[in-house]
Backbone as CSV, one residue per row, in Angstrom:
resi,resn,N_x,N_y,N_z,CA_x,CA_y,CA_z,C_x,C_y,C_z
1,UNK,-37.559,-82.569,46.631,-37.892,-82.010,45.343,-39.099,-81.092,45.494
2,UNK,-39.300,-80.044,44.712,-40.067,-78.819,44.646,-41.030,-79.328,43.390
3,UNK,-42.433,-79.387,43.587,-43.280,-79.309,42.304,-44.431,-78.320,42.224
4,UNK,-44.528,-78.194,41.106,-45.384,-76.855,40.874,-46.822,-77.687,40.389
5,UNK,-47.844,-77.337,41.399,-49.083,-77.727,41.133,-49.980,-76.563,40.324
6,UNK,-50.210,-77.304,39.262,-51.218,-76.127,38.526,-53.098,-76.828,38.914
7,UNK,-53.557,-76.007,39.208,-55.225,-76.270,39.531,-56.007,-75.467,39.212
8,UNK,-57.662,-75.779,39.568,-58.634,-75.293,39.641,-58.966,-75.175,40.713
9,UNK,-59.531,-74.227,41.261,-60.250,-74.466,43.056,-61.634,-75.385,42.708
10,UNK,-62.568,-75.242,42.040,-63.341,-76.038,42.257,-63.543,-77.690,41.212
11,UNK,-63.658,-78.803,42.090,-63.103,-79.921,40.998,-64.150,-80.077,39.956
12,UNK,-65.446,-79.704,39.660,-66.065,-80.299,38.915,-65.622,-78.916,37.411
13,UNK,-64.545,-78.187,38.254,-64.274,-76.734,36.865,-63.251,-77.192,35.677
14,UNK,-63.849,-77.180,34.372,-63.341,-77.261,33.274,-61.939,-76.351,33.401
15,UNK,-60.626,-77.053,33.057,-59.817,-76.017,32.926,-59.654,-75.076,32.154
16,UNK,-59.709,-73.693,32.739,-59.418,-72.312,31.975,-58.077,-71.498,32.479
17,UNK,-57.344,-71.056,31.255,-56.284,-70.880,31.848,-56.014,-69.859,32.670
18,UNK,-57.377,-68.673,32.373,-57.114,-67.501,33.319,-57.767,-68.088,34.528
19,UNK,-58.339,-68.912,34.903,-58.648,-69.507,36.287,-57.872,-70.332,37.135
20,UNK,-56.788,-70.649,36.130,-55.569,-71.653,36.667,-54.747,-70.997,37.896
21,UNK,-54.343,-71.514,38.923,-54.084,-71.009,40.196,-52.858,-72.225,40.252
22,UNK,-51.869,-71.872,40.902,-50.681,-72.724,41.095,-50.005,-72.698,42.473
23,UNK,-49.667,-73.889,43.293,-49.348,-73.810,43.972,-47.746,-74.689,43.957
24,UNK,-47.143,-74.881,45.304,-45.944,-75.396,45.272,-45.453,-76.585,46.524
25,UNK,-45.022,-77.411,46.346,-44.651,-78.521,47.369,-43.464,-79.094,47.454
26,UNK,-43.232,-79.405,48.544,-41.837,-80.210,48.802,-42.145,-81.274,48.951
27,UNK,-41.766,-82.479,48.218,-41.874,-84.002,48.725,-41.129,-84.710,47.984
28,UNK,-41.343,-86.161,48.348,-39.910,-87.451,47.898,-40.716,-87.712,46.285
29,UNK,-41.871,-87.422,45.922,-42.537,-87.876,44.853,-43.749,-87.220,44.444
30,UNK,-44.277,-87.569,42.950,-45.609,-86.924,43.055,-46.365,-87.802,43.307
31,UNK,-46.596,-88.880,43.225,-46.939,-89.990,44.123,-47.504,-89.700,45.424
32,UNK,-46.469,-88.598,46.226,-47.000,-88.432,47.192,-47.294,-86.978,47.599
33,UNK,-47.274,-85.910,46.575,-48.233,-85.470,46.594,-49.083,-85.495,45.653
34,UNK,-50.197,-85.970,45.036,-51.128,-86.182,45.023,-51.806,-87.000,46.324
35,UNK,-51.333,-87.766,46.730,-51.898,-88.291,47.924,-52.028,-87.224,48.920
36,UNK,-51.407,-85.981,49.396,-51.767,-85.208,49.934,-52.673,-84.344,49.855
37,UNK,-52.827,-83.917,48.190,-53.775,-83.099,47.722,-55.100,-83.759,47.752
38,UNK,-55.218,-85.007,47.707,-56.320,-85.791,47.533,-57.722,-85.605,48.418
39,UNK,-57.340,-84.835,50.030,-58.476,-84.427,50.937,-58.773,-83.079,50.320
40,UNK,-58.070,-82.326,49.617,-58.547,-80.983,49.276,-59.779,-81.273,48.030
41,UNK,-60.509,-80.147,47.672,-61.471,-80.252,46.878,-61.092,-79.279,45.680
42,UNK,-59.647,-79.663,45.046,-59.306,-78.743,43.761,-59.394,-80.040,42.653
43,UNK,-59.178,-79.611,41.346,-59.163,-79.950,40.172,-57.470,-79.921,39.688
44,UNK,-56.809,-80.839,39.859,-55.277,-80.748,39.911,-55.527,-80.906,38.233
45,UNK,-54.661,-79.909,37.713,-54.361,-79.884,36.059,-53.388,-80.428,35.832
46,UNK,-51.764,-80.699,36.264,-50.296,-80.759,36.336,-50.308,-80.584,37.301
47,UNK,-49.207,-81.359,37.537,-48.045,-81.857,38.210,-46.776,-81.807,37.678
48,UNK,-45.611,-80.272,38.048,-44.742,-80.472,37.373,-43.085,-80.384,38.263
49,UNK,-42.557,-81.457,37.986,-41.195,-81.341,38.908,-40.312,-79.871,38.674
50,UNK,-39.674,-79.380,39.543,-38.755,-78.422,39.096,-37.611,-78.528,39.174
51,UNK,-36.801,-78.117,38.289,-35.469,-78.129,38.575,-35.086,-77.065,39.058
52,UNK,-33.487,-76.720,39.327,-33.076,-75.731,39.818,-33.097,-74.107,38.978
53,UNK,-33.301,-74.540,37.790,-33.342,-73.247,37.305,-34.794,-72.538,37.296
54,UNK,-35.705,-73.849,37.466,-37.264,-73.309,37.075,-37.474,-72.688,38.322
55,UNK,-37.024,-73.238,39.751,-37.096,-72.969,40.708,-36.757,-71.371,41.113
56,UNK,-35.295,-71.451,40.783,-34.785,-69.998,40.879,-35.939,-68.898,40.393
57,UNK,-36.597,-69.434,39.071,-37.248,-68.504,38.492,-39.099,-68.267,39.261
58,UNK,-39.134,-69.777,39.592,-40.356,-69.300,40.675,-40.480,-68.288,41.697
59,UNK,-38.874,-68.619,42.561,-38.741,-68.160,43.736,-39.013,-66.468,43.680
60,UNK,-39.092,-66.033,42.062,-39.434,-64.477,41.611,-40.502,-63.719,42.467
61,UNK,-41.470,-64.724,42.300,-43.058,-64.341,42.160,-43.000,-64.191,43.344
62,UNK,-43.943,-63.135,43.701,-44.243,-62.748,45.048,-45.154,-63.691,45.901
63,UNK,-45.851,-64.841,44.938,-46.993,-65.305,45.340,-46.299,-66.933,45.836
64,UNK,-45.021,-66.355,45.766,-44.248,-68.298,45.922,-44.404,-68.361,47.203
65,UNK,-44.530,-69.936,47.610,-44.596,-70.361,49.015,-44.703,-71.403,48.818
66,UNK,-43.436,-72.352,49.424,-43.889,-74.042,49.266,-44.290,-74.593,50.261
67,UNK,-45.161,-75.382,50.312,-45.963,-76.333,51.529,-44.769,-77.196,51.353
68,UNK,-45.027,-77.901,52.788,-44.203,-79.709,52.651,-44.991,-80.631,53.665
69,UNK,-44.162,-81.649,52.663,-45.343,-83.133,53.598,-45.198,-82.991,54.688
């Protein structure tokens, strides 16, 4: 499964939405990623699963790239 991480780069940053930065992951759960994200030093806002259509529509953005566990 593909989830779309919405964040902050720095954790102690109030969320703003023009500062919101999103990234993307492959894993069995969010369970487990958050456990991955957990050594990084961001401010995770959401956590959101994708389906196949949201996906299709990510895969748009020039800025897509999914990490995996």
């Amino acid at each position: 499964m593909v989830y779309k991480i919405l964040y902050q780069e720095l954790p102690e940053e109030i969320p703003v939405r023009e500062r919101t930065k999103s990234l993307y992951f492959e894993a069995e759960s969010e369970r487990q990623v958050r456990k991955e994200l957990a050594n990084r030093k961001i401010n995770i806002e959401f956590i959101q699963q994708l389906d196949e259509t949201h996906l299709e529509y990510e895969k748009q953005s020039p800025d897509f790239k999914v990490e995996s566990v």
